[in-house]
Backbone as ProteinMPNN parsed JSONL, in Angstrom:
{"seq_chain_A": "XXXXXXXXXXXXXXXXXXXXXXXXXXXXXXXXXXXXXXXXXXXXXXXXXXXXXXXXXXXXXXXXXXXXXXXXXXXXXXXXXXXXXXXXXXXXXXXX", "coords_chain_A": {"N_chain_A": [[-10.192, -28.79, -85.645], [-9.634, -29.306, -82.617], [-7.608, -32.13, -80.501], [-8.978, -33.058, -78.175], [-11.461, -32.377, -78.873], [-12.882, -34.995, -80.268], [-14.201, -38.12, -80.54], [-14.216, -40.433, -78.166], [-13.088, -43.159, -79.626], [-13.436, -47.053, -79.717], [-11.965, -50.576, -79.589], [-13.094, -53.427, -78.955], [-11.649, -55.354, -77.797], [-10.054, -53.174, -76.083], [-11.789, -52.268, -74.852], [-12.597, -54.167, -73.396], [-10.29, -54.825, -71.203], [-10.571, -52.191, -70.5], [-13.198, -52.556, -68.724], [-12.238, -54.111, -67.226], [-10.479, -52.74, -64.661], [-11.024, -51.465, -61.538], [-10.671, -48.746, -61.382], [-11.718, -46.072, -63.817], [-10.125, -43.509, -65.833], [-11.134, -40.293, -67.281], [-10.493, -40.337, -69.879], [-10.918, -43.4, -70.334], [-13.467, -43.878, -69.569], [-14.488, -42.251, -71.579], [-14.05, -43.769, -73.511], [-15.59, -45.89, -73.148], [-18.156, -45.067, -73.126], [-18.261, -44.165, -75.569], [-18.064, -41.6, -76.086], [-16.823, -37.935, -76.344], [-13.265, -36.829, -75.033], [-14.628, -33.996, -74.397], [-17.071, -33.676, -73.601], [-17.12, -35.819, -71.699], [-15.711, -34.92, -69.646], [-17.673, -32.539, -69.535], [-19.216, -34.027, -68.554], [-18.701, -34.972, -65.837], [-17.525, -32.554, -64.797], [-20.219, -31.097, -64.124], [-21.187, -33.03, -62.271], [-22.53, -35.162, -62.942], [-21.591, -37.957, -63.652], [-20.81, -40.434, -61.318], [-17.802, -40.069, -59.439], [-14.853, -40.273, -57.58], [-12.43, -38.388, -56.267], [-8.688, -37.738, -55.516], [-6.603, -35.563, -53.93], [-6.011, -34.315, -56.565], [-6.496, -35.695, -58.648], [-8.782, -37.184, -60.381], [-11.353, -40.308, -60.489], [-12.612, -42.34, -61.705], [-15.313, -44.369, -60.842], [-15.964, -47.86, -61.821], [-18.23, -49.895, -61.128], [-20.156, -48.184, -60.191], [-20.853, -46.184, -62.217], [-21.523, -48.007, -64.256], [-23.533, -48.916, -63.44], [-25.024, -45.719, -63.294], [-24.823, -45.459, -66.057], [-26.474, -47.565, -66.598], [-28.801, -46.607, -65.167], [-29.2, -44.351, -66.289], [-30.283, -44.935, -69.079], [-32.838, -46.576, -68.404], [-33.92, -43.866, -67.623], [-34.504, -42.897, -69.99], [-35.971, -44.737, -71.824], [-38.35, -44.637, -70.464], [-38.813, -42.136, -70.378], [-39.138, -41.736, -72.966], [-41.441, -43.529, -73.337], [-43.609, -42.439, -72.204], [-43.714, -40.15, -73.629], [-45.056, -41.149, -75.947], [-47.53, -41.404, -74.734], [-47.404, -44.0, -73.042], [-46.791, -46.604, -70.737], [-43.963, -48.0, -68.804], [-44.715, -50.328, -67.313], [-47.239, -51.533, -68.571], [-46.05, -53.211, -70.862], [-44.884, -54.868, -69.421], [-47.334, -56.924, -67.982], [-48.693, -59.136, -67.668], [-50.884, -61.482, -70.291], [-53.163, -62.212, -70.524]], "CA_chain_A": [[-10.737, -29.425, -84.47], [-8.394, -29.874, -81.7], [-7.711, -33.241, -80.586], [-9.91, -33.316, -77.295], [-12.902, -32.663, -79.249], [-12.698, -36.311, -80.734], [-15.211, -38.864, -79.875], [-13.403, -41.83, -78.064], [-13.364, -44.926, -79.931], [-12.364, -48.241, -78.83], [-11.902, -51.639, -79.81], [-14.086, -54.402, -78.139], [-10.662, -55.414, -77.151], [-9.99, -52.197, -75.314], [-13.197, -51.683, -73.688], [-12.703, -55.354, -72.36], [-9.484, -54.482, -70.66], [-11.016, -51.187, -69.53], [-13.748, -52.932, -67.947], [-11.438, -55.296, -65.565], [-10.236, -52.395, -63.453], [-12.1, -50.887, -60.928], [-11.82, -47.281, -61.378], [-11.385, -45.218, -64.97], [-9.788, -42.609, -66.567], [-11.842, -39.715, -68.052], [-10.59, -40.935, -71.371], [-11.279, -44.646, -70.203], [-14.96, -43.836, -69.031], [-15.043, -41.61, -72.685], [-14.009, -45.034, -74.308], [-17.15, -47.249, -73.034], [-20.104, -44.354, -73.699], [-18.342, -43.664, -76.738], [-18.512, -40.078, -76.076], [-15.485, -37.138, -76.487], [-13.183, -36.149, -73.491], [-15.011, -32.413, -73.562], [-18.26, -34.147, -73.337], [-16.852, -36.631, -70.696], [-15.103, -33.946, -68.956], [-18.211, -31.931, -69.188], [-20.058, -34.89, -66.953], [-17.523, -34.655, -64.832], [-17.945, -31.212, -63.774], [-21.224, -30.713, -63.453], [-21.037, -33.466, -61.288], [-23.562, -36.052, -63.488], [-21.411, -39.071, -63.333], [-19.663, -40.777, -60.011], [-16.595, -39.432, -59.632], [-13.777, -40.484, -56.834], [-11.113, -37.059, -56.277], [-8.234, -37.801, -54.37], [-5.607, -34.625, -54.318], [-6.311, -32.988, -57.908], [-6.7, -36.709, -59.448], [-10.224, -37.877, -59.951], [-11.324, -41.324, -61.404], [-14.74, -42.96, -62.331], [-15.642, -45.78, -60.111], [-16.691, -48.576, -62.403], [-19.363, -50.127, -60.807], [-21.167, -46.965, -59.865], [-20.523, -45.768, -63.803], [-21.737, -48.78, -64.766], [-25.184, -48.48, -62.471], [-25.309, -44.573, -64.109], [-25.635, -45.945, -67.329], [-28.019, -48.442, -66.322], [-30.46, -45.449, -65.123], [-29.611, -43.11, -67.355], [-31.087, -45.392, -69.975], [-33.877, -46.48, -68.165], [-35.105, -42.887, -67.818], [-34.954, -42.468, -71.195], [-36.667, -45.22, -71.916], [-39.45, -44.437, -69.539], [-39.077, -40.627, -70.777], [-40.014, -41.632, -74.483], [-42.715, -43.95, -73.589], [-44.491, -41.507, -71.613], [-44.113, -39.199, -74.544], [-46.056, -41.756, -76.469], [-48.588, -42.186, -74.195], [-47.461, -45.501, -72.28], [-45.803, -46.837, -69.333], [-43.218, -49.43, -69.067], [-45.893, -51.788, -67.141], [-47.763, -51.733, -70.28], [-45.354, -54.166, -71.198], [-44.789, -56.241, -68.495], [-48.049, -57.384, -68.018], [-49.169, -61.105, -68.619], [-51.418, -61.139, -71.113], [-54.413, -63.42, -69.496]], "C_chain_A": [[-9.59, -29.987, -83.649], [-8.19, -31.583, -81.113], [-8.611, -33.88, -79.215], [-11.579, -33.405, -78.158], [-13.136, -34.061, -80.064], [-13.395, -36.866, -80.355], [-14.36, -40.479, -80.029], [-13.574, -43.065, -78.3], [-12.902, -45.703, -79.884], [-12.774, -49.749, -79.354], [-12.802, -52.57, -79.066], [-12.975, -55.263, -77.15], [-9.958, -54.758, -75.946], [-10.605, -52.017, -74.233], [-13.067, -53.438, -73.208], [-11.729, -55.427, -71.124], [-9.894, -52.952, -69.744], [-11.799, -52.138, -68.314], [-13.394, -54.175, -66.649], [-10.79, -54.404, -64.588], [-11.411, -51.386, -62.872], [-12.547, -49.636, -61.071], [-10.945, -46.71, -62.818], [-10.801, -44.149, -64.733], [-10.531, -41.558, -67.25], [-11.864, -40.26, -69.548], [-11.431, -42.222, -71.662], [-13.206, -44.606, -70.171], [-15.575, -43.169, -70.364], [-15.284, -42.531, -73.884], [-15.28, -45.955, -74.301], [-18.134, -46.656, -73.517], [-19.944, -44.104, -74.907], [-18.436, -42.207, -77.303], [-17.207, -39.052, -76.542], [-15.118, -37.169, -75.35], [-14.102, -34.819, -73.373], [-16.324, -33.109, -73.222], [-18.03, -34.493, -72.144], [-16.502, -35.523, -69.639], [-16.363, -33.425, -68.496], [-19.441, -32.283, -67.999], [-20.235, -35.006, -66.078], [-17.422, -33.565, -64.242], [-18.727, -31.005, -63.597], [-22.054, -32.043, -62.317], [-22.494, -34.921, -61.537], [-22.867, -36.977, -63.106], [-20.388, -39.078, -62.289], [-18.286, -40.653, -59.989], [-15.498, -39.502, -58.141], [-12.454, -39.394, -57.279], [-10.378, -37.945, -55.111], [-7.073, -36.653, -54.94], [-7.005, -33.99, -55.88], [-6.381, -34.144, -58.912], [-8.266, -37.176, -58.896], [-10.159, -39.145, -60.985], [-12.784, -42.151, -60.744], [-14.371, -44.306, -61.874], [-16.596, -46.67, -61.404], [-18.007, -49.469, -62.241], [-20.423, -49.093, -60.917], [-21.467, -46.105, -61.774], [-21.616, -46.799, -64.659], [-23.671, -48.504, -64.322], [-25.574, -47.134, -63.057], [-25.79, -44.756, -65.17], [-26.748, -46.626, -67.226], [-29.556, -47.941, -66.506], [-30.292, -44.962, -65.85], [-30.718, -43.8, -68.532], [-32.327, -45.635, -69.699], [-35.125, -45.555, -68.03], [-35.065, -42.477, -68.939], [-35.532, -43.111, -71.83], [-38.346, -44.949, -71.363], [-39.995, -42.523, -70.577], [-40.025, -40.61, -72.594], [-41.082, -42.557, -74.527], [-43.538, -43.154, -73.29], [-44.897, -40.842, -72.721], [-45.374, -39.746, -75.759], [-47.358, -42.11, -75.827], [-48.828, -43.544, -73.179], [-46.163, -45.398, -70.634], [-45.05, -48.029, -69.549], [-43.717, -51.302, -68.278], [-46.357, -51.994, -67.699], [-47.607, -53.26, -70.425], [-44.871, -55.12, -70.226], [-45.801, -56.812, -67.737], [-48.121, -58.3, -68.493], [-50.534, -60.781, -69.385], [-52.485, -62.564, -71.027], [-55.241, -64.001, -70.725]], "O_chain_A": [[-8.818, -30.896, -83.955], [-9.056, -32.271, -81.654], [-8.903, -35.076, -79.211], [-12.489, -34.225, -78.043], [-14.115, -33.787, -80.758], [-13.735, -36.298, -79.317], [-14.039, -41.232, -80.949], [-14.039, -43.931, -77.559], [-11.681, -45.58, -79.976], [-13.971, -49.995, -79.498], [-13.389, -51.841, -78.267], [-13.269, -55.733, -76.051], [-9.416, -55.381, -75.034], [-10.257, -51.729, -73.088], [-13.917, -53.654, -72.344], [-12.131, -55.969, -70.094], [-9.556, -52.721, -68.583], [-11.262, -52.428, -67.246], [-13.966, -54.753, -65.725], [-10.425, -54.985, -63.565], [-12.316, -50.78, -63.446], [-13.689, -49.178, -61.03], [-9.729, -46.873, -62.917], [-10.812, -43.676, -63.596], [-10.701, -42.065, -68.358], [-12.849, -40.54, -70.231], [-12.241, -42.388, -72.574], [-13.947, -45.362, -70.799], [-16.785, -43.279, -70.563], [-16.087, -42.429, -74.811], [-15.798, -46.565, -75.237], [-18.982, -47.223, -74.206], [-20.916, -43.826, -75.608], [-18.731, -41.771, -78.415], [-16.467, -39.677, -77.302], [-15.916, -37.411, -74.444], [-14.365, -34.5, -72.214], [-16.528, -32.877, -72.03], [-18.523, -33.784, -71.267], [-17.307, -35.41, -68.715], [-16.589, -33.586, -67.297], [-20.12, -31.653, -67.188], [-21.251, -35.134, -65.395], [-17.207, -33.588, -63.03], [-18.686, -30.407, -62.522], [-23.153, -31.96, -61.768], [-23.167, -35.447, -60.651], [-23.222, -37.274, -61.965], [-19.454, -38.288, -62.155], [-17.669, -41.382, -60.766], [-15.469, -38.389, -57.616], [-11.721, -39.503, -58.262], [-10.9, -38.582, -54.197], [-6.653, -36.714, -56.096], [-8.149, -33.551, -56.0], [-6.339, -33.783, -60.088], [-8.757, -37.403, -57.79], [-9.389, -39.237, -61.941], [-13.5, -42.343, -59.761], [-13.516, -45.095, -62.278], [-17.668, -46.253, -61.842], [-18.736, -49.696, -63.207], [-21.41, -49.182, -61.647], [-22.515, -45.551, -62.105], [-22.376, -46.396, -65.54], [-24.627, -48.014, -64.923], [-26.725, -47.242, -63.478], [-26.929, -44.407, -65.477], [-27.841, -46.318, -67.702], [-30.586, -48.223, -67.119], [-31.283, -44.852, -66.572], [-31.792, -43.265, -68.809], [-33.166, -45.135, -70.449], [-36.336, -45.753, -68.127], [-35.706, -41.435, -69.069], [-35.97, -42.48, -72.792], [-39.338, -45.147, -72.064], [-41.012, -42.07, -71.104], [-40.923, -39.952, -73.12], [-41.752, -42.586, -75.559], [-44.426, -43.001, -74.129], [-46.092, -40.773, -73.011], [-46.263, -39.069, -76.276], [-48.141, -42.946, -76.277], [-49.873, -43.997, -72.71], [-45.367, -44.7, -70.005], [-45.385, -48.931, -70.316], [-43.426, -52.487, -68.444], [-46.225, -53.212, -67.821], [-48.406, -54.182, -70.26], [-44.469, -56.229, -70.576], [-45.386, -57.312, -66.691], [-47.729, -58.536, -69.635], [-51.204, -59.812, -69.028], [-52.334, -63.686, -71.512], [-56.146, -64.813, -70.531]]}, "name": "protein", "num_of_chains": 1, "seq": "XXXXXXXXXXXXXXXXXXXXXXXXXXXXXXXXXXXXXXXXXXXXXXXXXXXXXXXXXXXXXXXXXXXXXXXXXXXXXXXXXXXXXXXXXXXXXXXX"}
């Protein structure tokens, strides 16, 4: 297994220092989801997560990265209640 296929893991230390500049690194952005670079990479080209090119250098806006994750989770949240049958108002209903 070559050394890209690796799944980037990071200290709580690390990922605290990532998260103080504004824009990532493929590696950096592979460090917070916890994911590999080919994975990350593969995000990255098909054009899933926010992505700032300038020249032939690109780099992952942290806010907007940050907001990606946000939704992504939310529709998967939403995606596996549905599958059960529910909605996520369900649950946020007062309960009279």
């Amino acid at each position: 297994m070559g050394k890209n296929n690796k799944t980037a893991h990071a200290t709580a230390e690390e990922i605290a220092k990532i998260m103080e500049k504004p824009y990532w690194t493929r590696e950096e952005a592979a460090k917070v989801i916890g994911v590999g670079i080919n994975q990350m990479s593969e995000l990255i080209n098909n054009a899933e997560v926010p992505v700032f090119r300038y020249g032939g250098i690109r780099r992952i806006p942290r806010d907007e990265f940050v907001q990606w994750i946000s939704d992504k989770s939310f529709d998967a949240i939403q995606i596996r209640m549905a599958a059960r049958g529910k909605k996520l108002t369900d649950f946020r209903q007062k309960k009279e």
